[in-house]
C-alpha positions as CSV (number, residue, x, y, z in Angstrom):
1,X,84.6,57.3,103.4
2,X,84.8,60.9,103.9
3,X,85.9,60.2,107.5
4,X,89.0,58.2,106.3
5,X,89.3,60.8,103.8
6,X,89.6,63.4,106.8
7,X,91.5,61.0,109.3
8,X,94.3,60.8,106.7
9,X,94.6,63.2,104.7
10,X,94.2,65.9,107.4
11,X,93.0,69.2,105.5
12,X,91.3,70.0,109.1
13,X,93.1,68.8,112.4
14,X,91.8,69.2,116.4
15,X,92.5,72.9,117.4
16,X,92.1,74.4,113.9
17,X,90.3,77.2,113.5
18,X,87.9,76.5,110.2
19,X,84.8,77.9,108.4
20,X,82.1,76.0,106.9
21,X,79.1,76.8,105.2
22,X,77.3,79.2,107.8
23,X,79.8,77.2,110.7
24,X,83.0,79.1,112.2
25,X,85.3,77.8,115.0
26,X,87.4,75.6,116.7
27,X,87.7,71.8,115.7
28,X,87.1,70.1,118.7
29,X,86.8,66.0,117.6
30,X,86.8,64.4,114.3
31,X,85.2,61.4,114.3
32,X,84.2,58.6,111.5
33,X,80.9,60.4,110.4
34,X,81.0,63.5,111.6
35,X,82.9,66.7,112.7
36,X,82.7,68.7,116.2
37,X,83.1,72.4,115.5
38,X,82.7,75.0,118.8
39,X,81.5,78.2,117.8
40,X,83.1,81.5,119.4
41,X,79.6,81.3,120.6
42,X,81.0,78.4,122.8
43,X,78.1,76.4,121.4
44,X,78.9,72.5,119.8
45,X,78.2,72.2,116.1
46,X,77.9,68.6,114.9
47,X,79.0,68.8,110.6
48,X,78.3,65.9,108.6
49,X,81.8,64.7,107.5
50,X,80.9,64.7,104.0
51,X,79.9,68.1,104.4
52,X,83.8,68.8,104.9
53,X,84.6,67.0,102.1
54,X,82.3,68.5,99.5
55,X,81.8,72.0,100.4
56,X,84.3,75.0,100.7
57,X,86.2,75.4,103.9
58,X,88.5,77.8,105.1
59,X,91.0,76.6,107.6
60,X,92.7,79.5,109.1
61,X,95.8,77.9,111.0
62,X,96.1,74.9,108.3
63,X,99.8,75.5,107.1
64,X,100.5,79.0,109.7
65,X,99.5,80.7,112.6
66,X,100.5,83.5,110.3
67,X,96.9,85.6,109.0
68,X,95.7,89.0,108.2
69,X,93.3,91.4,109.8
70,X,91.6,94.2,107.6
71,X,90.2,97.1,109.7
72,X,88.4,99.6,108.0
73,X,87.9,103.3,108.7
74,X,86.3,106.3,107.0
75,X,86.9,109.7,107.7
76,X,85.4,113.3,106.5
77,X,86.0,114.6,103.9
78,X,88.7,117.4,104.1
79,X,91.0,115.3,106.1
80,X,94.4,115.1,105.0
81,X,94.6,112.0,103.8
82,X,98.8,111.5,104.4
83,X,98.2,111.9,107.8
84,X,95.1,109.6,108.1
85,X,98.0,107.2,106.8
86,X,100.4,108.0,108.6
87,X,98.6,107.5,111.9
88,X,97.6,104.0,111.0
89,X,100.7,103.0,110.3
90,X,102.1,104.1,112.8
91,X,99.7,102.0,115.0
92,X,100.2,98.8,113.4
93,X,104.0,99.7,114.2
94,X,103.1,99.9,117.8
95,X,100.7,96.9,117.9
96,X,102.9,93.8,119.3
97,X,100.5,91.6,117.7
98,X,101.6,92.6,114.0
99,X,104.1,90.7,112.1
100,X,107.1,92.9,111.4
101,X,109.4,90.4,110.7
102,X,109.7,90.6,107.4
103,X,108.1,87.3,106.2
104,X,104.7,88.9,105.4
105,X,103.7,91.8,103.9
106,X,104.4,95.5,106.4
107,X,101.2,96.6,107.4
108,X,99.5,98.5,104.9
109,X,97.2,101.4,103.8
110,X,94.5,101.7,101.1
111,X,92.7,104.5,100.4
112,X,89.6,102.9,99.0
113,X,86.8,105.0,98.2
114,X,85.5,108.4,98.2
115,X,82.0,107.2,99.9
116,X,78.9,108.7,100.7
117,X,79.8,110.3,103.7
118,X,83.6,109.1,104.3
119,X,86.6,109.4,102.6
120,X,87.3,105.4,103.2
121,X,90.0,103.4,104.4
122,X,91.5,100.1,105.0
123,X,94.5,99.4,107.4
124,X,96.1,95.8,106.6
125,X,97.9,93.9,108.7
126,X,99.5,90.3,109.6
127,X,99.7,88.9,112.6
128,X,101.8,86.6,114.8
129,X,98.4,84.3,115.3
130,X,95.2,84.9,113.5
131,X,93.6,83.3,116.8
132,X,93.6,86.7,118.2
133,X,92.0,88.4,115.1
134,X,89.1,89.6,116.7
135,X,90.7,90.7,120.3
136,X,93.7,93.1,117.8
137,X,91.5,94.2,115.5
138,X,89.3,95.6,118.5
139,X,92.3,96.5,120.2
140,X,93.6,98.8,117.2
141,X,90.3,100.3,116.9
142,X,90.4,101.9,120.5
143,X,93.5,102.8,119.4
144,X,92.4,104.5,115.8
145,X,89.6,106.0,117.6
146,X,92.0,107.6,120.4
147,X,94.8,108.5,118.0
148,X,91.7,110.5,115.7
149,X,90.8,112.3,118.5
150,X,94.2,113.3,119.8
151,X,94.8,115.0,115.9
152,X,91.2,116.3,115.7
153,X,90.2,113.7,112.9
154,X,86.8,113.0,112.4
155,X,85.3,109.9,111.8
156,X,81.5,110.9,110.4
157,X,78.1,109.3,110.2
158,X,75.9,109.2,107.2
159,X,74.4,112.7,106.2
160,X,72.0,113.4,103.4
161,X,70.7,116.6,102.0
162,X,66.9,116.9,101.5
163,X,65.6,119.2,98.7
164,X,62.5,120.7,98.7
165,X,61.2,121.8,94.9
166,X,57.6,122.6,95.6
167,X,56.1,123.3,98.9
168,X,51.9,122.6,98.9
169,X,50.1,125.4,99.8
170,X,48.4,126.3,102.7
C-alpha cells in the first residue's frame, strides 16, 4: 500500500533530493516496496517504503529548486560589528548563486550571540538551486575568510582563563 501511496500521490519523485530518518540524498528509483536513495556518499540506500510514509521527510526540491543556506561565523570580540555586516552582505551580493530576484527573502544578517569566545553570526541566504548548497556555502566561506583577512578581522578559537587560588607547597 504505501508504494501506491508513493506512486500516486508523489510527495517524493526520481531526482529529489530528500532526508529520511538518518538517510540524505538523491531519489534514484521508487519501486512497489521500497525506495532507492544515493547518498552524497555515492553509496545506494534501500528505505522501506512504509518508512516514507510514516516517518518525517524533508524533500528539498518538492515544490522549488528555490532553498536557503545558513553560514555561520564568529568573530572577536572588539570587532565592529556594522562592518562584520556589511562585508557579508556584500558577499552574498557578489555570489551568482544567491537569489536576488526578489521572490525570496535578500540575503540576511543575524547577529546571534555574544559566545564564549566569538561575537557570533549567521549570514542567510537563498539560492537559485539548493542542489548546490554545499558547493556555495563552501564557496562563500573562502570568500568570508579572504574578505576577514583583507579588513584585518579576526575569526578566533576558543580561549579559557585558568585561575590559580592556592598553589601546594613545595
Amino acid at each position: 500500500v504505501s508504494g501506491l501511496i508513493l506512486l500516486f500521490e508523489r510527495p517524493v519523485r526520481k531526482g529529489d533530493w530528500i532526508v529520511v530518518g538518518g538517510t540524505e540524498g538523491y531519489v534514484k528509483d521508487i519501486q512497489i516496496r521500497s525506495t532507492k536513495i544515493q547518498t552524497f556518499d555515492r553509496s545506494d540506500v534501500i528505505v522501506p517504503n512504509s518508512e516514507l510514509i510514516s516517518n518525517q521527510v524533508t524533500n528539498w526540491v518538492l515544490s522549488s529548486k528555490t532553498g536557503r543556506a545558513t553560514i555561520p561565523v564568529g568573530v572577536a570580540y572588539g570587532t565592529d560589528t556594522e562592518k562584520v555586516r556589511d562585508i557579508l552582505l556584500a558577499i552574498a551580493e557578489e555570489n551568482r548563486n544567491v537569489d536576488k530576484t526578489g521572490q525570496v527573502p535578500e540575503p540576511l544578517v543575524l547577529f546571534r550571540e555574544f559566545g564564549d569566545s566569538s561575537l557570533n553570526f549567521e549570514l542567510r541566504v537563498f539560492l537559485h538551486n539548493v542542489d548546490n548548497r554545499l558547493s556555495v556555502i563552501s564557496k562563500i566561506n573562502f570568500a568570508i575568510d579572504k574578505a576577514f583577512r583583507e579588513a584585518g578581522i579576526e575569526i578566533p578559537f576558543p580561549q579559557r582563563d585558568l585561575h590559580v587560588r592556592s598553589l601546594p607547597e613545595g
